[in-house]
FIMI-116938 format. One record per residue: residue in one letter; z, x, y of N, C-alpha, C in turn. Coordinates in steps of 0.05 Angstrom, whole numbers, plus 5000, padded with zeros to 4 digits. Atoms other than C-alpha are relative to their C-alpha. Layout:
BEGIN
AZXYZXYZXY
...
END
This chain:
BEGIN
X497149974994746332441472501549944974
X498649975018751032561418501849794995
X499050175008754332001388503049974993
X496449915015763031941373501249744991
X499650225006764931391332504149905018
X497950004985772231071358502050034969
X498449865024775331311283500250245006
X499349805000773831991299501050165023
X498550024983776431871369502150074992
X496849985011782831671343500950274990
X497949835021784132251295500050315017
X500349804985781932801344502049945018
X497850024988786732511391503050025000
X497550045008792132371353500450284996
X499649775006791633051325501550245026
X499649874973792933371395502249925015
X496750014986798532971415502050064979
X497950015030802033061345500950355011
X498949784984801733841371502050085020
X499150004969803733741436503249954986
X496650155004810433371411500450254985
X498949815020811733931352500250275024
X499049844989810534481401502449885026
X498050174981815034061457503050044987
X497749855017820934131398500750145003
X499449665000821334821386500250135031
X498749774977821235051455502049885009
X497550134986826334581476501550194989
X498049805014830834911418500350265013
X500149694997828435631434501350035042
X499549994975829735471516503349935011
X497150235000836735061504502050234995
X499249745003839235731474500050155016
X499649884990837336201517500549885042
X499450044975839035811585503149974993
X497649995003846435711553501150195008
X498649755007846636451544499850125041
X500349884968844336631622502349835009
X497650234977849836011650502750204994
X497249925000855836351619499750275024
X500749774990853137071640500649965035
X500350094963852136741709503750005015
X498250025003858536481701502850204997
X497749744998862637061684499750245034
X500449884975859037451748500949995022
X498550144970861636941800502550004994
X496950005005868736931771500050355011
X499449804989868537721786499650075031
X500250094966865237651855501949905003
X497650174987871837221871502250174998
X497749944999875537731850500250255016
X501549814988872238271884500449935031
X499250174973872637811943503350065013
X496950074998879737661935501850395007
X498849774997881538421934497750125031
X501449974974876538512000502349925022
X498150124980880938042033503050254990
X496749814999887738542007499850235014
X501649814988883839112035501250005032
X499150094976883938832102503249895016
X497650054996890338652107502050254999
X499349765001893639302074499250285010
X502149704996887539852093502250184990
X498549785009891140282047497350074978
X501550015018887040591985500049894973
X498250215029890940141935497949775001
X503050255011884639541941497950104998
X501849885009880240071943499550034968
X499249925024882140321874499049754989
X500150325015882639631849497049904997
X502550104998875639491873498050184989
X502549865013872340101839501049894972
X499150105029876039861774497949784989
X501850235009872339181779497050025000
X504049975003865539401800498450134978
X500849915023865239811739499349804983
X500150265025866739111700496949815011
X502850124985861738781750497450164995
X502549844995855939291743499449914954
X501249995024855839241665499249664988
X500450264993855938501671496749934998
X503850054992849638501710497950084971
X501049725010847039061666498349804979
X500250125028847438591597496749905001
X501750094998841938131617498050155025
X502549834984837538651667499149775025
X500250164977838938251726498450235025
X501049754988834538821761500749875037
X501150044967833938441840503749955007
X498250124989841538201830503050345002
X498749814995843638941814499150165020
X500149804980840239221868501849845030
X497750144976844638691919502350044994
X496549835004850938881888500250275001
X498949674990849939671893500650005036
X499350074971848039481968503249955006
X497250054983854639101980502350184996
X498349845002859139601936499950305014
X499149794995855940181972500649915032
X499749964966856639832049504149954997
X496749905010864439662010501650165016
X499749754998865840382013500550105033
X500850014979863040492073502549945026
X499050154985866739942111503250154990
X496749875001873540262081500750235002
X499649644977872741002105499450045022
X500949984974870840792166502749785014
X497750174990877140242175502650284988
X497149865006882540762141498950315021
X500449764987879241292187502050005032
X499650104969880340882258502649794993
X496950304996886640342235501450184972
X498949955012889440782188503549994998
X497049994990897240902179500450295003
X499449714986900341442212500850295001
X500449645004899942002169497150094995
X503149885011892341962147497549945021
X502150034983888841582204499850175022
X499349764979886441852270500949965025
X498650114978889941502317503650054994
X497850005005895741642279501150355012
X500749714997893442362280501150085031
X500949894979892242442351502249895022
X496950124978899041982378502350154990
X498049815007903242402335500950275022
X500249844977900942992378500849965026
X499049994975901642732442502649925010
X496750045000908542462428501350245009
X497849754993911943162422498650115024
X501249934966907343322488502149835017
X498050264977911642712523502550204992
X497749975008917842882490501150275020
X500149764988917343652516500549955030
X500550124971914943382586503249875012
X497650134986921342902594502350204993
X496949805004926443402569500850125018
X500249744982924343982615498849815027
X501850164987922643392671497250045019
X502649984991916243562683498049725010
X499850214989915542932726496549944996
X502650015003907743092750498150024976
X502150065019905043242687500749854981
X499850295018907942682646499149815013
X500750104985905042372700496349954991
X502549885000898142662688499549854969
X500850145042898342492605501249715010
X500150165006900741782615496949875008
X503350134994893641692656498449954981
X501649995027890441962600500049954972
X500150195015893241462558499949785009
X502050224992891240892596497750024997
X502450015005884741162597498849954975
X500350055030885041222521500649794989
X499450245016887840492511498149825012
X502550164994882340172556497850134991
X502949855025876640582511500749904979
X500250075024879640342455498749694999
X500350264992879939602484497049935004
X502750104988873039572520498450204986
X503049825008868740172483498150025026
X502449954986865940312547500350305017
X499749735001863841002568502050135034
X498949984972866940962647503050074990
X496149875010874741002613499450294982
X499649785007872441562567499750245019
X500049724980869842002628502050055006
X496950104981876141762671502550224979
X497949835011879542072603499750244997
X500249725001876342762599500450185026
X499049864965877142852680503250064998
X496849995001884942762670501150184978
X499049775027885143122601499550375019
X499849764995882443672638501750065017
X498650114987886143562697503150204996
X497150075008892643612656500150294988
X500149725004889944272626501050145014
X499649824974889444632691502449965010
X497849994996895844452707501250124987
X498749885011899644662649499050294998
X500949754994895645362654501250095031
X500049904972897345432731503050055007
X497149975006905245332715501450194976
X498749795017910045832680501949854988
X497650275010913945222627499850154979
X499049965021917645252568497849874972
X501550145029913345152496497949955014
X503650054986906545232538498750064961
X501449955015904045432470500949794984
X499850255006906644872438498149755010
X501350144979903844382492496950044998
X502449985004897044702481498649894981
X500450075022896644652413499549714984
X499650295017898843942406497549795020
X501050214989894143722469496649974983
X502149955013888344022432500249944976
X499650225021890443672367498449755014
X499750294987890643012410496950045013
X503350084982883143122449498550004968
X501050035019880743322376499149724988
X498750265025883442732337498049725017
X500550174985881242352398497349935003
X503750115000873942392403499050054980
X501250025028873042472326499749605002
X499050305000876241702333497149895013
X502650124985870641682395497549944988
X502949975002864941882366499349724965
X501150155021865641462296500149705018
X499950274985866940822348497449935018
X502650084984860540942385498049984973
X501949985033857241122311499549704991
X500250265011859440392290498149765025
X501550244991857640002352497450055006
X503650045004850340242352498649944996
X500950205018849139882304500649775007
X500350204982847039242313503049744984
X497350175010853238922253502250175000
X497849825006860439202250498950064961
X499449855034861839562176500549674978
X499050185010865638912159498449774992
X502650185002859638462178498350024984
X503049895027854938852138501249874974
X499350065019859538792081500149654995
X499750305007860838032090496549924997
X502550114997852637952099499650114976
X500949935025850938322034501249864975
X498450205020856537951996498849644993
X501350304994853937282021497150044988
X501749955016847137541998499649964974
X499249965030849737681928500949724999
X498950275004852536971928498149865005
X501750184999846736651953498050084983
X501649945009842336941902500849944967
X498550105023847736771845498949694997
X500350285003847736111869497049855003
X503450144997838636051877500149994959
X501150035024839636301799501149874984
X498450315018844735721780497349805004
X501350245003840335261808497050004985
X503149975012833635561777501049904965
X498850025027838035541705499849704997
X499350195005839634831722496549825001
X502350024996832034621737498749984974
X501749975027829734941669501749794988
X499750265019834634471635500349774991
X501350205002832033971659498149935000
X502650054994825134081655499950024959
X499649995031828234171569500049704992
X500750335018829633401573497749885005
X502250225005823233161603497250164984
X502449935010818733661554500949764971
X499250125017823333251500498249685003
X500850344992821432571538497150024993
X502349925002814232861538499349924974
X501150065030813932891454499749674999
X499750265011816332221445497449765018
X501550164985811731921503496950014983
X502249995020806232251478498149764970
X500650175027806631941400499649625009
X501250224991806131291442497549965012
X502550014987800831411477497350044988
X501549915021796031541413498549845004
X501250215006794530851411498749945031
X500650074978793030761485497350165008
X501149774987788331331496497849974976
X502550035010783631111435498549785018
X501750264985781630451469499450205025
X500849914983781630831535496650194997
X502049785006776731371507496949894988
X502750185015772430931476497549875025
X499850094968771930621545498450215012
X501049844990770831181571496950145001
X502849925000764531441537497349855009
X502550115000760930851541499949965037
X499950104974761630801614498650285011
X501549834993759931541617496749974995
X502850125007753831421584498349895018
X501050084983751830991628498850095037
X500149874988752931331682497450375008
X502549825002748731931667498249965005
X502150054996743331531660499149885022
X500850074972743231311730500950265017
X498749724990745731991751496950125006
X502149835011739232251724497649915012
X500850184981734931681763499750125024
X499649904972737731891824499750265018
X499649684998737832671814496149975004
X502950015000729332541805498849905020
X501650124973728732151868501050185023
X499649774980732832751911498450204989
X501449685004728933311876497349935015
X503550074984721732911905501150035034
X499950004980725132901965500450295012
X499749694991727933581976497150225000
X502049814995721033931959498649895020
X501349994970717633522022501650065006
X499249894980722733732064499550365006
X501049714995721334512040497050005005
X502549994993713834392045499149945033
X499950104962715534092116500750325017
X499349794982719334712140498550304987
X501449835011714435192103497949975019
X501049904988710135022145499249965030
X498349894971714435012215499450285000
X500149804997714835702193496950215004
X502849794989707735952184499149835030
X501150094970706535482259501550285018
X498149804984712435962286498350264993
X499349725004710036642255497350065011
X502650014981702336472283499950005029
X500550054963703636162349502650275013
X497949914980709536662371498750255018
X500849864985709137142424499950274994
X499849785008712037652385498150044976
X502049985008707838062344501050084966
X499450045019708837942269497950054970
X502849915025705238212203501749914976
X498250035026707038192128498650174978
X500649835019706338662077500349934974
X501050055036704638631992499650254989
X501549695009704339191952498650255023
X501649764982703139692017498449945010
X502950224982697539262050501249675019
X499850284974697638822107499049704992
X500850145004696338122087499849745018
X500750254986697137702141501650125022
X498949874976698937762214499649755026
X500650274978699037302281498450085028
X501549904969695237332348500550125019
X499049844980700337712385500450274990
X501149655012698938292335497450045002
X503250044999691738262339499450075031
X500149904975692438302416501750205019
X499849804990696538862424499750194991
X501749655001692739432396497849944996
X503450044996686039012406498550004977
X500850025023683838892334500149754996
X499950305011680938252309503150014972
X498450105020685337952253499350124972
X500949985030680938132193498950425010
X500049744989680638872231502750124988
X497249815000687839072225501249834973
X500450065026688638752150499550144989
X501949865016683739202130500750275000
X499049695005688239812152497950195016
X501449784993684040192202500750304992
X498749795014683840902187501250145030
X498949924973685641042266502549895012
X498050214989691140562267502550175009
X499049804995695841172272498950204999
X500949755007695541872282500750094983
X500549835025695242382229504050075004
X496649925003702242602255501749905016
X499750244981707142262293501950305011
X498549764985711642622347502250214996
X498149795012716842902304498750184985
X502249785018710543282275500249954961
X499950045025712242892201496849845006
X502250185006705542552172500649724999
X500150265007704441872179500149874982
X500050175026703041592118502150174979
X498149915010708442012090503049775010
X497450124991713641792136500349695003
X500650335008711041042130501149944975
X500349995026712441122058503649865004
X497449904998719841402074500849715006
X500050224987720440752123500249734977
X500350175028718740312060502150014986
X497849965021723440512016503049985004
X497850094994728840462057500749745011
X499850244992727839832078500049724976
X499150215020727539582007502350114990
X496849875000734140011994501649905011
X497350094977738139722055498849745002
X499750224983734639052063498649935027
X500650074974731939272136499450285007
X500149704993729039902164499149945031
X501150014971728240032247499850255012
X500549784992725140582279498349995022
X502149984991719640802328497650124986
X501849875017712840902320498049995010
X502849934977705941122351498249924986
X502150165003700540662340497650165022
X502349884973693340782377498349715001
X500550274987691240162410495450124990
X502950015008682739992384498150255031
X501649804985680640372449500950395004
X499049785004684340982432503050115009
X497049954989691440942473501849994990
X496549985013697841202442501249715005
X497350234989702740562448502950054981
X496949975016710140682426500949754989
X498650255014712540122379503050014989
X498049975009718839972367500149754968
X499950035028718439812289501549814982
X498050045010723439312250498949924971
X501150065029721839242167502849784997
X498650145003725738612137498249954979
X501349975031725338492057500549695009
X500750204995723337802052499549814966
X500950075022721937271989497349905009
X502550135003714537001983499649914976
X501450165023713036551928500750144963
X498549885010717636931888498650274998
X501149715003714037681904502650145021
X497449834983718638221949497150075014
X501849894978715138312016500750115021
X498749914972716338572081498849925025
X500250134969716738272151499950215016
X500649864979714338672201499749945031
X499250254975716438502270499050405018
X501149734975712239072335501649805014
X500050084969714639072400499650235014
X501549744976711339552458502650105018
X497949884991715639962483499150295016
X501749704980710440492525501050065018
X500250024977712440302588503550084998
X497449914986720240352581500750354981
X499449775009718641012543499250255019
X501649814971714841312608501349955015
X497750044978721741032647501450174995
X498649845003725641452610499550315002
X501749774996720642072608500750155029
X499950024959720541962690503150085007
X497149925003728341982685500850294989
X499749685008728842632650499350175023
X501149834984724442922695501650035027
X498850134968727842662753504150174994
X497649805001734442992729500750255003
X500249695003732043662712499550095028
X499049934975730843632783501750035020
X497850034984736643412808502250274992
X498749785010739643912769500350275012
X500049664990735744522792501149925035
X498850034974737844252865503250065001
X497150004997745444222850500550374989
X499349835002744544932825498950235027
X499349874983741545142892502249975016
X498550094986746244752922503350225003
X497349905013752245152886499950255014
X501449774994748045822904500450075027
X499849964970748245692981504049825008
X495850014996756745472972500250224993
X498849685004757546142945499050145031
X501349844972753046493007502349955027
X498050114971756646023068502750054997
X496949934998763646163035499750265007
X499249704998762746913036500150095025
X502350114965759146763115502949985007
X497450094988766046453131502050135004
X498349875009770346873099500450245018
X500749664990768247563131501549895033
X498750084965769747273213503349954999
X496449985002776747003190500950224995
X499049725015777647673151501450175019
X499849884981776548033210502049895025
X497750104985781047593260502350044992
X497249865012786747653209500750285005
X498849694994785748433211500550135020
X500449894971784648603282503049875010
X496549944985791648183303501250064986
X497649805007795648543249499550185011
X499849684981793249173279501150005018
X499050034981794648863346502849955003
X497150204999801648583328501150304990
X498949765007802549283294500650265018
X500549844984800949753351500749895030
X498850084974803049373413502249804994
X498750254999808348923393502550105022
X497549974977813749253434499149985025
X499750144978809849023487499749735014
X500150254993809348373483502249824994
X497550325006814347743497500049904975
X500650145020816247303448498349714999
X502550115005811046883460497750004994
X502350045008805647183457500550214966
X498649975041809347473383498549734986
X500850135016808946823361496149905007
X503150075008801446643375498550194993
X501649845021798847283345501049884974
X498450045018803947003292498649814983
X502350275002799446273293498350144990
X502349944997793346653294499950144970
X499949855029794547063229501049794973
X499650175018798146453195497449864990
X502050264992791445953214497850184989
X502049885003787046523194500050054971
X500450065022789846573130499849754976
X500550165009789945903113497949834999
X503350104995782845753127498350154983
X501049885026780846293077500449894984
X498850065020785546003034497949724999
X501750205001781745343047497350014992
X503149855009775145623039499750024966
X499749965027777345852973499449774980
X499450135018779545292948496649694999
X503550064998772244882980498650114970
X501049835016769545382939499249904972
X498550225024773845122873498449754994
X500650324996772244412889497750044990
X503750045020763844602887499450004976
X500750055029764544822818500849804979
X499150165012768444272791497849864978
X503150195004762943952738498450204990
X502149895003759044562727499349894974
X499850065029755144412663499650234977
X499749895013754845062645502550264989
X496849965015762645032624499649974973
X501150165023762344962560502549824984
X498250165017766644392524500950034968
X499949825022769844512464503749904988
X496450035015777644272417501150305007
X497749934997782944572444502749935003
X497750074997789944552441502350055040
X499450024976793244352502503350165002
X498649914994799844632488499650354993
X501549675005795645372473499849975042
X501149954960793345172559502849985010
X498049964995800545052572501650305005
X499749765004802845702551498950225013
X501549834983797846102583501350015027
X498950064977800245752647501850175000
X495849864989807945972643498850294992
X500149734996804746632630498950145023
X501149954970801346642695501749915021
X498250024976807546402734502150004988
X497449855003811246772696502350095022
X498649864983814047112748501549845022
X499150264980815646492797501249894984
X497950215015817846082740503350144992
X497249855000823946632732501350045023
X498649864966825446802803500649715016
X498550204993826646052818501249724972
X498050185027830145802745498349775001
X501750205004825045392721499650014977
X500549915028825245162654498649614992
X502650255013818944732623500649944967
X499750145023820144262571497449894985
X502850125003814144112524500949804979
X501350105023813243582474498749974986
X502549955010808843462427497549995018
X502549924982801543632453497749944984
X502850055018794443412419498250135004
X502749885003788243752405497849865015
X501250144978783843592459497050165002
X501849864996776243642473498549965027
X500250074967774743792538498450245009
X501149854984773044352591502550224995
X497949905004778344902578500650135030
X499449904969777745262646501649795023
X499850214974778444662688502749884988
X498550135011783544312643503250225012
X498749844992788044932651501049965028
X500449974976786444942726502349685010
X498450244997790144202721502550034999
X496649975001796444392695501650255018
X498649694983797245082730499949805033
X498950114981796644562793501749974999
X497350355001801543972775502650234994
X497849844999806744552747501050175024
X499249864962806044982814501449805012
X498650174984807244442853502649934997
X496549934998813444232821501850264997
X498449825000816244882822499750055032
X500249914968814445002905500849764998
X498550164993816644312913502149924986
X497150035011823744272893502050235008
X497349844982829944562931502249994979
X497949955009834444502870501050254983
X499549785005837745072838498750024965
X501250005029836144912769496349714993
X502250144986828544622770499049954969
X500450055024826344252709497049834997
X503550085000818944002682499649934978
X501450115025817143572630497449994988
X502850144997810443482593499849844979
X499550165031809142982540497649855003
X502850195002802442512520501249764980
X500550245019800841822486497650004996
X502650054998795141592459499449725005
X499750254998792540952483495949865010
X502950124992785440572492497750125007
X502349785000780741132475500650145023
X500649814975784041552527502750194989
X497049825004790542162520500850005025
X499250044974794541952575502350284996
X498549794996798742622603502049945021
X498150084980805742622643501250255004
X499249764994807843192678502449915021
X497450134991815442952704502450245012
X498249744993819543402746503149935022
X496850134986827143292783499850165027
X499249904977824743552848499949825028
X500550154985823843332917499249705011
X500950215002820342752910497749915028
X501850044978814842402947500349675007
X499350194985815141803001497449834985
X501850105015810941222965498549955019
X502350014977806341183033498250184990
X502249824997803341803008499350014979
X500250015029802441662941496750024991
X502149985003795141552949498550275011
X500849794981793542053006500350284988
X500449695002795142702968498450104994
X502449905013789342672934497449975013
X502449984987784742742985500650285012
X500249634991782743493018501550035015
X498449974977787343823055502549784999
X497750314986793343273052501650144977
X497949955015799843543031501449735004
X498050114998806143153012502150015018
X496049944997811443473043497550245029
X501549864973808643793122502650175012
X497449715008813444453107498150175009
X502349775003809145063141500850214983
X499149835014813745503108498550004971
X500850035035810745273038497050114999
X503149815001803545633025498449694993
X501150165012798245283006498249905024
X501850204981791444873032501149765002
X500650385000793244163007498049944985
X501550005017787544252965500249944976
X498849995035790744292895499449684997
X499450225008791243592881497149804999
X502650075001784443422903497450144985
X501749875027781243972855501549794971
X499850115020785343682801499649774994
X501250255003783243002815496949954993
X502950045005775843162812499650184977
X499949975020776943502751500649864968
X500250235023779542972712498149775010
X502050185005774042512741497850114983
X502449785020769543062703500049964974
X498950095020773842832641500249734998
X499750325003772442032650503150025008
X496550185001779641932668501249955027
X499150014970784041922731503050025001
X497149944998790542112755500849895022
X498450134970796141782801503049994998
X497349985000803041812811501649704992
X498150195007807141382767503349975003
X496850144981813941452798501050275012
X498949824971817241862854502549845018
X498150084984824041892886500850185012
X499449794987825942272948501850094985
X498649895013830242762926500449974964
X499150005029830542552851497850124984
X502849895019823442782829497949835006
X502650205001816842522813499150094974
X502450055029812142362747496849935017
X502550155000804942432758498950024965
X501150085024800442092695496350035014
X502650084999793342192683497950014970
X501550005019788442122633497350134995
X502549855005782742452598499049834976
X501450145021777342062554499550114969
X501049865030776942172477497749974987
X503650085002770042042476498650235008
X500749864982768242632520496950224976
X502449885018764142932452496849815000
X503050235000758742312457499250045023
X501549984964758342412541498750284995
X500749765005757343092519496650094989
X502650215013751442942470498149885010
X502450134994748542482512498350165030
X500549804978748542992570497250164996
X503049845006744443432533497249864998
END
């Protein structure tokens, strides 16, 4: 250990505080200077803010353009101000407040102006010579009519609320139709000036709803950005005042220092020899934990080879491409002594494995990536000592040994749940070919069905055609039944029919755009959607991967329906999506009829209408095909709001996953 006398203590010390103090000097000087020069700067900024201020406040009092003026004069002086010293954060809070300024004073001389430039001045001018006219020629009722519609206009100014502006456009009109329906003196006058006065009037409106939208008035803004600029004046007074006093204690610093020369040899002196000491019991102690720490690794060295012998699972280890050690639960499941499967039978695999790559090829591959990544896992066909395939499920893990790079090799048997899943396949492909007889004999029995109703339908139009003049009106109407009941049992059949294929799998799935299936629709009810004024609103729409037939088949429901259900003259249909928790939720929202919330569940079962109208066509079916269509799509549909008469929203969803179910299908 290196030796330091307490002379050459001293002079190394001293030398370093003698620095310290000399540099401590000079920056004081160089800091004393330039914090003077920022205080005035500061100083001159807030004297113009006050004045800037001071002409804010004349502003408000006069709202003429005379403090305007005044105030672009000073911000010019204010902006170059800033400028000097590149106050960059303090000029971007003063453009803010001079441009919300501005702002705040074309928007007060717009609405409180005086009464040649504002628009209240504007728009009372006008309706003055309207009064004036009115009382001359005593047009009793309709001076009658305009004073309403200046109450209405002085409680809108008062409250901003939209109930007095209606109140004022009912009476403005009101007051129209009157003066049109009478033959008076200066009607063209009277016109002119009331249409001034509604102009003037909801220019006034609309900048008064513009402002309170916002969540500060104009004025507010301005006072909050100003206050900003002032509180950011006054963080960089006090940062100014901070530095110069952090100038007197670097001063206090020198002088402390040159005292402390003498203190800090004895200390140091002190110091070493104590270090000294120290080490050498440091070094004692470090030699009696190092004996200890290697029994404890010799202890759990060999916990681990007890674990990697006795476990159940079956565990090897590899060296340079050779097996070098392994435990008794590898040894007994492919029936090879210990010093057997070491040795690398040459039967231990087959020549090729099931993806038809070579073994000792694709072993290789296996290797390499497992010292690449750290870990490699795969399957793999072993042949058990009496000759039986066994499927292994494989895991490589890079490992240290005695400082070499090895690999952990961890089997586990996996025959038996590979002949579960085999059994499963099989067991599908059956089920399969069954659901396609199944489909085979729904086509046959519908056609079976079809043909007897066919014929009942046609035989009583003939009958209702060729004898009706001799039958009452009773038995009118039950040929009438009989032809209704006959076609809606086909119609049911049909839609049976529908329902079986729901699911086929040989639809094929596939990105499409849903507002491309939209479109299609309104081209297929085209002709309904014009003949009862129906106009569909889309929003945006997403690229969707799905079933395209069936998907279609969804919206050409939910749109039918609201267009047959709804009695209003003008019949309207929303569609719009979100995306939300791996699913595209859809809303198909329409202003018709509406449905009773008892039935909210029930439509979507066979046969079950909403609305028990015979007049309206239909099985009742629809709703229950499109429900088992989007179960085909993971999702589900249900009616998220409905009001008699006001409409209904149904929502349903389709999974964005549907490419992996797809995938795993195959």
């Amino acid at each position: 250990m290196k030796k330091y006398t307490s002379t050459k203590l001293l002079l190394k010390f001293s030398f370093s505080l003698a620095v310290i103090a000399s540099a401590s000097i000079f920056y004081s000087i160089y800091k004393s200077h330039y914090i003077n020069s920022k205080f005035m700067i500061l100083t001159k900024i807030n004297s113009k803010l006050n004045d800037l201020h001071n002409i804010e406040r004349e502003f408000r009092k006069k709202k003429n353009i005379i403090p305007v003026k005044k105030f672009e004069k000073e911000s010019l002086n204010m902006i170059k101000l800033i400028k000097i010293e590149h106050f960059k954060k303090m000029n971007e809070l003063y453009l803010k407040y001079e441009k919300q300024f501005y702002e705040y004073a074309k928007i007060t001389m717009e609405t409180d102006g005086n009464e040649n430039t504002g628009l209240k001045g504007k728009f009372r001018n006008a309706v003055h010579i309207v009064e004036k006219i009115f009382k001359e020629n005593n047009y009793i009722k309709l001076n009658n009519i305009l004073l309403e519609c200046r109450r209405n206009e002085k409680d809108f100014l008062l409250r901003k609320s939209s109930v007095y502006l209606d109140r004022h456009k009912k009476n403005y009109s009101k007051l129209i139709n009157e003066v049109n329906k009478i033959d008076i003196n200066n009607k063209d006058i009277i016109i002119k000036n009331l249409k001034l006065y509604k102009y003037n009037f909801l220019k006034l409106v609309a900048i008064i709803n513009n402002v309170s939208a916002s969540k500060l008035s104009p004025f507010k803004k301005t006072k909050l950005f100003r206050f900003n600029l002032e509180e950011y004046i006054g963080t960089y007074y006090m940062l100014i005042l901070k530095q110069s006093k952090s100038i007197f204690i670097i001063n206090l610093l020198a002088f402390i220092s040159v005292l402390l020369i003498i203190i800090f040899i004895f200390f140091i002196i002190n110091f070493a020899i104590n270090q000294n000491n120290k080490l050498l019991k440091n070094k004692e102690i470090l030699e009696i934990k190092v004996k200890e720490r290697t029994a404890e690794l010799e202890i759990q060295k060999n916990k681990f080879h007890d674990f990697f012998r006795k476990s159940k699972n079956a565990y090897l280890m590899i060296i340079d491409e050779k097996f070098v050690d392994c435990n008794i639960a590898a040894t007994e499941l492919l029936g090879y002594t210990k010093k057997e499967l070491l040795d690398y039978p040459e039967n231990l695999s087959p020549e090729f494995q099931p993806d038809g790559s070579n073994s000792k090829i694709k072993a290789r591959e296996h290797m390499d990536e497992a010292i690449n990544k750290g870990w490699a896992r795969f399957e793999w066909i072993h042949l058990h000592k009496d000759g039986t395939p066994r499927v292994i499920d494989v895991t490589l893990s890079i490992i240290d040994r005695d400082y070499e790079v090895a690999i952990s090799v961890s089997w586990y048997d996996i025959t038996k749940r590979k002949k579960a899943e085999n059994e499963l396949k099989d067991k599908m492909l059956e089920i399969i070919k069954i659901n396609k007889k199944l489909e085979n004999y729904s086509y046959t029995i519908s056609h079976d069905l079809k043909e007897p109703i066919r014929s009942i339908r046609t035989f009583s139009e003939f009958i209702v055609e060729d004898y009706n003049d001799y039958f009452d009106n009773e038995a009118k109407d039950y040929f009438s039944r009989i032809i209704k009941a006959s076609s809606k049992m086909a119609l049911m059949i049909d839609d049976l029919l529908i329902l079986s294929r729901v699911g086929r799998t040989d639809i094929e799935f596939k990105n499409i755009s849903i507002k491309e299936i939209v479109k299609e629709v309104e081209s297929i009810l085209q002709q309904k959607i014009q003949e009862t004024n129906t106009i569909i609103k889309l929003n945006e729409l997403p690229v969707i991967f799905c079933q395209p037939t069936w998907v279609r088949a969804i919206f050409q429901n939910l749109i039918s329906n609201s267009i047959k259900y709804n009695d209003k003259e003008e019949k309207i249909i929303e569609l719009s999506y979100k995306e939300i928790n791996g699913f595209y939720e859809f809303s198909v929202k329409d202003n018709g009829n509406g449905i009773e919330e008892s039935q909210f569940e029930k439509i979507f079962g066979l046969f079950r209408k909403a609305h028990q109208d015979r007049n309206i066509e239909g099985s009742g079916a629809g709703l229950a095909i499109v429900s088992s269509v989007i179960e085909q799509h993971d999702g589900k549909i249900w009616v998220n709001w409905s009001e008699v008469t006001k409409g209904t929203e149904f929502k349903f969803t389709i999974s964005k996953n549907l490419n992996n179910l797809e995938e795993s299908n195959e």
